[in-house]
Each structure stands twice: as C-alpha cells, then as structure tokens.
N, CA, C and O of each residue as an XYZ file, in Angstrom:
400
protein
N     -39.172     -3.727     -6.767
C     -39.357     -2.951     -7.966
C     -38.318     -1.834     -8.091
O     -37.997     -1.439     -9.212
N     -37.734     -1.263     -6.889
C     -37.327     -0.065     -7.179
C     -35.400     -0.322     -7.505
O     -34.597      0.397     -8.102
N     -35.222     -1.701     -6.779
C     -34.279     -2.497     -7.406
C     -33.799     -2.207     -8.499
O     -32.765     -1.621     -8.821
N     -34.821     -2.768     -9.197
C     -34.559     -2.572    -11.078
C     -34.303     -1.167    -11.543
O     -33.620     -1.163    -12.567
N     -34.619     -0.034    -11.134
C     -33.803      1.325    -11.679
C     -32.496      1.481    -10.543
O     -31.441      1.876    -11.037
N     -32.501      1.228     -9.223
C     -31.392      1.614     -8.499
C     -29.788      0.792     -9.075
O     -28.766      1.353     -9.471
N     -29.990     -0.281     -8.970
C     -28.633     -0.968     -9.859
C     -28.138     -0.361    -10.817
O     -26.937     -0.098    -10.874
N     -29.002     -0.039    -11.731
C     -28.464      0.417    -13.214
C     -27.345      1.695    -12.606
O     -26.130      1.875    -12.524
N     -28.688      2.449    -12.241
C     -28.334      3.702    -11.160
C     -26.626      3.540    -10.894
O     -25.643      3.927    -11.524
N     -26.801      2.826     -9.731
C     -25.002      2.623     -9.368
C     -24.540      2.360    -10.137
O     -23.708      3.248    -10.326
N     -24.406      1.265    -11.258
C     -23.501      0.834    -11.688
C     -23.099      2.142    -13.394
O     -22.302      2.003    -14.322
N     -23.801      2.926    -13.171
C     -23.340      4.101    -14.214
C     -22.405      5.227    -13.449
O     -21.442      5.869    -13.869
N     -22.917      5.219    -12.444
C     -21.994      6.514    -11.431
C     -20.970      5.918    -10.964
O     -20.145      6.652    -10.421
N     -20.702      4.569    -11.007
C     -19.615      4.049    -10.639
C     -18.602      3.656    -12.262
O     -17.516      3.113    -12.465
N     -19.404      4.123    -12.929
C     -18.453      3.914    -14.103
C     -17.595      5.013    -14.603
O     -16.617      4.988    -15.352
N     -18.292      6.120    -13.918
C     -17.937      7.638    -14.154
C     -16.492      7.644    -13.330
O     -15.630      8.441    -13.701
N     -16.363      7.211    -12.787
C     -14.986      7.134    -11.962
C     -13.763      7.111    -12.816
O     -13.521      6.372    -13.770
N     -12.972      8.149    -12.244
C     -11.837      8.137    -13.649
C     -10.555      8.226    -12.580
O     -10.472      8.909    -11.559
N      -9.648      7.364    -13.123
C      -8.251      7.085    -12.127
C      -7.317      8.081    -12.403
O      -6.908      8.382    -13.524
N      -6.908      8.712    -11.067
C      -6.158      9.623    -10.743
C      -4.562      9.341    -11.560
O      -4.214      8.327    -12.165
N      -3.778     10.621    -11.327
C      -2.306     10.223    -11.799
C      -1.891      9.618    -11.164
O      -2.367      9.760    -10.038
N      -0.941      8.691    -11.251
C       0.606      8.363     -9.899
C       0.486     10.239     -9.281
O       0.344     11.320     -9.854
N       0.635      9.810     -7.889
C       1.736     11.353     -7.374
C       2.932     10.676     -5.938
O       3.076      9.551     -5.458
N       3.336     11.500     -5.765
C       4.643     11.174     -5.072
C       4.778     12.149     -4.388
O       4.215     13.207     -4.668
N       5.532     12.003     -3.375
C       5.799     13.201     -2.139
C       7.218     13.590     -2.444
O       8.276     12.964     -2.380
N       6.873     14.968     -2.838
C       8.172     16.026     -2.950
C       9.472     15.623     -1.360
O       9.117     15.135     -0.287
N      10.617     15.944     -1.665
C      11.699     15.737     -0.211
C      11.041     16.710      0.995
O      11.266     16.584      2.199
N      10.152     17.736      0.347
C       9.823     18.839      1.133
C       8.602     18.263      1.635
O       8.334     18.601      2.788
N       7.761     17.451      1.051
C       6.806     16.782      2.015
C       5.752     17.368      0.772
O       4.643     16.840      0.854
N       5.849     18.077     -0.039
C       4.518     18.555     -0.836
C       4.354     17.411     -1.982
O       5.156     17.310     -2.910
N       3.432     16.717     -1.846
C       2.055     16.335     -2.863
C       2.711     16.421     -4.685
O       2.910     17.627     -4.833
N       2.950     15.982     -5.509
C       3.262     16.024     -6.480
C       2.316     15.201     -7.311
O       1.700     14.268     -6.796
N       2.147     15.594     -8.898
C       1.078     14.803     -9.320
C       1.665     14.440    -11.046
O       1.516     15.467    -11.708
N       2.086     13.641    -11.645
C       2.480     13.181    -12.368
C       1.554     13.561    -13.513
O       0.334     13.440    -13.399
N       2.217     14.086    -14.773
C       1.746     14.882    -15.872
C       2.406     14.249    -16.907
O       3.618     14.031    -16.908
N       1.550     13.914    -17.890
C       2.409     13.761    -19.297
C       1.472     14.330    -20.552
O       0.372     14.870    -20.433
N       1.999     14.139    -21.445
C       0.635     14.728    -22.930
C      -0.347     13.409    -22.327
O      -0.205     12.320    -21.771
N      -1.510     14.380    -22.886
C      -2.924     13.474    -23.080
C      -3.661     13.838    -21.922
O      -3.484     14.892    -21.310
N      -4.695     12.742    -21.548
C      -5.173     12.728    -20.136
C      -4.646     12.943    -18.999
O      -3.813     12.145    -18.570
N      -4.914     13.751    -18.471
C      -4.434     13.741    -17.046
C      -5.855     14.185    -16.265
O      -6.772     14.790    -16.820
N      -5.842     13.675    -14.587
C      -6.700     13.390    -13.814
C      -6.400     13.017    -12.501
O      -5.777     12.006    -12.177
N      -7.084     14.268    -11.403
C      -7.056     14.209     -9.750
C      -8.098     14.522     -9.323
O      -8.385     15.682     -9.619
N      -8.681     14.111     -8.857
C      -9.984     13.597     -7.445
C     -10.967     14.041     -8.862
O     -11.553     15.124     -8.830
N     -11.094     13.151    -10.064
C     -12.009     13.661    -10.858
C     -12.325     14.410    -11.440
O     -13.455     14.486    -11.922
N     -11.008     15.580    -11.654
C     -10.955     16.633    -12.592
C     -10.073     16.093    -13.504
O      -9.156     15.382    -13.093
N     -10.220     16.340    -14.771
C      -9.496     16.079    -16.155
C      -9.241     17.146    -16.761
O      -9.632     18.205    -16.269
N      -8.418     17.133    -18.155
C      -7.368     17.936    -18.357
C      -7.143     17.167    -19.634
O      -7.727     16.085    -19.579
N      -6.646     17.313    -20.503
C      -5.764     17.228    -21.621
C      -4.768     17.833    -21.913
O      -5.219     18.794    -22.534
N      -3.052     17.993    -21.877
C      -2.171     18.198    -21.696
C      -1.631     17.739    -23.310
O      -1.602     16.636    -23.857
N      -1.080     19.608    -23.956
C      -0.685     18.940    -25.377
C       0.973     19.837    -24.937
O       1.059     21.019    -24.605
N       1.830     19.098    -25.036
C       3.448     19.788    -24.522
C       3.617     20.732    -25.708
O       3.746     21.955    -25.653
N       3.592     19.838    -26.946
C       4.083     20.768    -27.824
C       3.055     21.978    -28.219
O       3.550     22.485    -29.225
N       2.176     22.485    -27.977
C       1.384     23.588    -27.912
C       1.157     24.300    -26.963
O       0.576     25.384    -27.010
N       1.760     23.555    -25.639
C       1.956     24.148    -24.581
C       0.579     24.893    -24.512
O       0.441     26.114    -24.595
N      -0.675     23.727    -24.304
C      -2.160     24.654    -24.268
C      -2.681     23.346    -23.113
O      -2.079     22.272    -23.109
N      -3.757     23.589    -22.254
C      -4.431     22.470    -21.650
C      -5.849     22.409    -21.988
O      -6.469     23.463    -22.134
N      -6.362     21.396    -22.112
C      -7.839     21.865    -22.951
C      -8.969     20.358    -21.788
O      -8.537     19.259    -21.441
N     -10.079     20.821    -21.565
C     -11.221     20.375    -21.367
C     -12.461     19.659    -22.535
O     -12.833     20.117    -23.616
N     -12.737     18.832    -22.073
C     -13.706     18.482    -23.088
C     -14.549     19.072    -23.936
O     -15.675     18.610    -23.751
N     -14.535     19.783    -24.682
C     -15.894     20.363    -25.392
C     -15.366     22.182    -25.571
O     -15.883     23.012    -26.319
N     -14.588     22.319    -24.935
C     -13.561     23.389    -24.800
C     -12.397     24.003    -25.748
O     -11.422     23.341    -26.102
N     -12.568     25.012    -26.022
C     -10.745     25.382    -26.911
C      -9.583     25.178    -25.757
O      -9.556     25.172    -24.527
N      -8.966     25.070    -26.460
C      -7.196     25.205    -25.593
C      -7.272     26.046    -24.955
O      -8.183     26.862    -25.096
N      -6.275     26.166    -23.954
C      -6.148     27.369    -23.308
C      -4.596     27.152    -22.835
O      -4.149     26.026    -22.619
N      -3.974     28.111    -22.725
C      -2.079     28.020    -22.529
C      -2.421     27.551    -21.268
O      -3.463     27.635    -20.617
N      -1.155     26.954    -21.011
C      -0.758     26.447    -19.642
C      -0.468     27.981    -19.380
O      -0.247     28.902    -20.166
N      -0.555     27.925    -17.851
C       0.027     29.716    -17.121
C       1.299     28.917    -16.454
O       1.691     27.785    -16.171
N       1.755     30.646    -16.392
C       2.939     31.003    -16.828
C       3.121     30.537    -15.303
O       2.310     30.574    -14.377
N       4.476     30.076    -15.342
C       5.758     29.955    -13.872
C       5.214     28.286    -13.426
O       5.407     27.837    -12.296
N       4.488     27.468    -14.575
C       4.448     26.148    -14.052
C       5.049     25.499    -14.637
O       4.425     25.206    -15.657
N       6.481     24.812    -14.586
C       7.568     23.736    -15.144
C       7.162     22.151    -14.882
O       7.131     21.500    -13.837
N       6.914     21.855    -16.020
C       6.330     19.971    -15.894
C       7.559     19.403    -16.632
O       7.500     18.261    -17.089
N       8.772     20.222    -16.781
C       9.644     19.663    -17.394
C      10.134     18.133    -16.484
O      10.349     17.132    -17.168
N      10.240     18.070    -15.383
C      10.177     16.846    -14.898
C       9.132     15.707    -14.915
O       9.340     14.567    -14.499
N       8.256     16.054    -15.323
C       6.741     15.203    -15.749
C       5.929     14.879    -14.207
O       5.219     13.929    -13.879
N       6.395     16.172    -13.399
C       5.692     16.586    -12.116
C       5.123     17.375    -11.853
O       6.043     18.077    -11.435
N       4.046     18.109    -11.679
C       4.056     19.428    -11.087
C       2.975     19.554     -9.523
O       2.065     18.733     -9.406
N       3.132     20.332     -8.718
C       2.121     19.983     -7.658
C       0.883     20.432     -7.853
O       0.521     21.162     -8.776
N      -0.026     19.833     -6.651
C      -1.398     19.934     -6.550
C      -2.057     21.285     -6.730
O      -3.193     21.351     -7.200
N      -1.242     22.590     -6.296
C      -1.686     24.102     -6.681
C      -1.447     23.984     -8.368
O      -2.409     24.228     -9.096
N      -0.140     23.603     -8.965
C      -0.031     23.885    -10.203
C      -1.192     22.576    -10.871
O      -1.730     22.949    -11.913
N      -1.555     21.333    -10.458
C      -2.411     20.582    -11.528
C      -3.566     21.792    -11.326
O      -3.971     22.221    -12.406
N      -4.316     22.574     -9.851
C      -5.304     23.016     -9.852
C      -5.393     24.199    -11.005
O      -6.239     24.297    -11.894
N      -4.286     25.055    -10.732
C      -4.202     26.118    -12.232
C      -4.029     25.523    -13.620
O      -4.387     26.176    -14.601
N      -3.555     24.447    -13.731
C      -4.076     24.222    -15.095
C      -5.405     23.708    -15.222
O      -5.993     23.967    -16.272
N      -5.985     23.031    -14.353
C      -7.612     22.924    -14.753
C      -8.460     24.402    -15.037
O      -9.314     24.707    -15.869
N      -7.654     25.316    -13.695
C      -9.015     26.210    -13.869
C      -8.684     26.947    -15.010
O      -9.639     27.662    -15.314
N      -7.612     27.094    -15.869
C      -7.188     27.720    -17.099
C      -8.219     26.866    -18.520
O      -8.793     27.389    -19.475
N      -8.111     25.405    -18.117
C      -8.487     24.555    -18.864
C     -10.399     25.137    -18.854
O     -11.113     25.349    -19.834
N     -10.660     25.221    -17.756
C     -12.133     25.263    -17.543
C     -12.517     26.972    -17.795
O     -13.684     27.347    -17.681
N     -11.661     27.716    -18.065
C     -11.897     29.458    -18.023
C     -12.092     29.423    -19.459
O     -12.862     30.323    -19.791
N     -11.620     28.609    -20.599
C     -11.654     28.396    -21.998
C     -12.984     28.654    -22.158
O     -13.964     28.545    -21.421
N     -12.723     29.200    -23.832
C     -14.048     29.281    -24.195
C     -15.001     28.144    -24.466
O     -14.314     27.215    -24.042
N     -15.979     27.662    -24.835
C     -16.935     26.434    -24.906
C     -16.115     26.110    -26.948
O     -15.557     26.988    -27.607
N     -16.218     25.464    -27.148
C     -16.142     25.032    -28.787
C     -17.114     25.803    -29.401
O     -18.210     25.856    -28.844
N     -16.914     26.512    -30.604
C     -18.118     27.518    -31.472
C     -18.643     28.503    -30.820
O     -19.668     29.003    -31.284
N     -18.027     29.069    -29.483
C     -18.412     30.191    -28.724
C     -17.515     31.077    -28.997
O     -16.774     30.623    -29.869
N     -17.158     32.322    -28.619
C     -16.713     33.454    -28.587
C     -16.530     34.160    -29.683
O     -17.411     34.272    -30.535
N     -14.944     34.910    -29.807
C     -15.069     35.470    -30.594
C     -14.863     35.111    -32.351
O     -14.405     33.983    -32.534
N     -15.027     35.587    -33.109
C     -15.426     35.330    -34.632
C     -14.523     36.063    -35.633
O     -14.723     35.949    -36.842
C-alpha cells in the first residue's frame, strides 16, 4: 500500500533536478562555471542572467544588478562569483513587495 504514494513521491523529487552548467578548470586549478543570458544553474541553485541589463533575477523576484568586480565577459566566471550572483539574485525584493 504504501508503494502507491512512495513512487509518485520519488519520481517528483527526482524531477526537480535541474542540470548544472558545463564548468572547466581555470590553468590555476580554480573551478569555473559557464554563464550565458537565461538560465543558469550549480548544485541546484538557479539564476537568470539578462547581459544587456546587466541584472540577475530569481524566480518570483525583481532583478537585482550583477555586483560589481564580476567579468563574465568570457562566458566564465568562478564558483565564489556564480555564488554572489545568486545571493544578489536571492537578496531581491519578492515581485509586488517593497517599495511603491
């Protein structure tokens, strides 16, 4: 019996799974994570990446600028810089929240 809810179960949390960028190892040995407009995504954090507004935005979220001193002009940036643009992305206000 308990079959019949556990399957469903997995097979939804396994759908939630969202595929990481390409990344590549810098000459220096550091971790690099491949960025372009749109989706972007590492160990399950997402991001939306708009170049020409130079903003990163979260689901359900306003924009929020990329911070300052991170260059994706190579369509690389590393694992500290994908982490600051999420948490910029995630510091945003909610959609229809703040100020007026």
């Amino acid at each position: 019996m308990l079959y019949r809810f556990a399957i469903p179960a997995l097979l939804l949390v396994a759908a939630c799974e969202v595929p990481d960028n390409p990344v590549r190892t810098s000459n220096s040995g550091a971790t690099q994570i491949s960025i372009q407009n749109g989706r972007n995504c590492l160990n399950n954090r997402c991001f939306d990446l708009n170049t020409s507004r130079g903003s990163v935005q979260l689901t359900g979220k306003n924009p929020a600028r990329i911070p300052s001193g991170i260059n994706y002009s190579d369509g690389f940036v590393t694992q500290d810089e994908f982490n600051r643009m999420f948490a910029a992305a995630n510091s945003a206000y909610a959609s229809g929240v703040g100020r007026r």
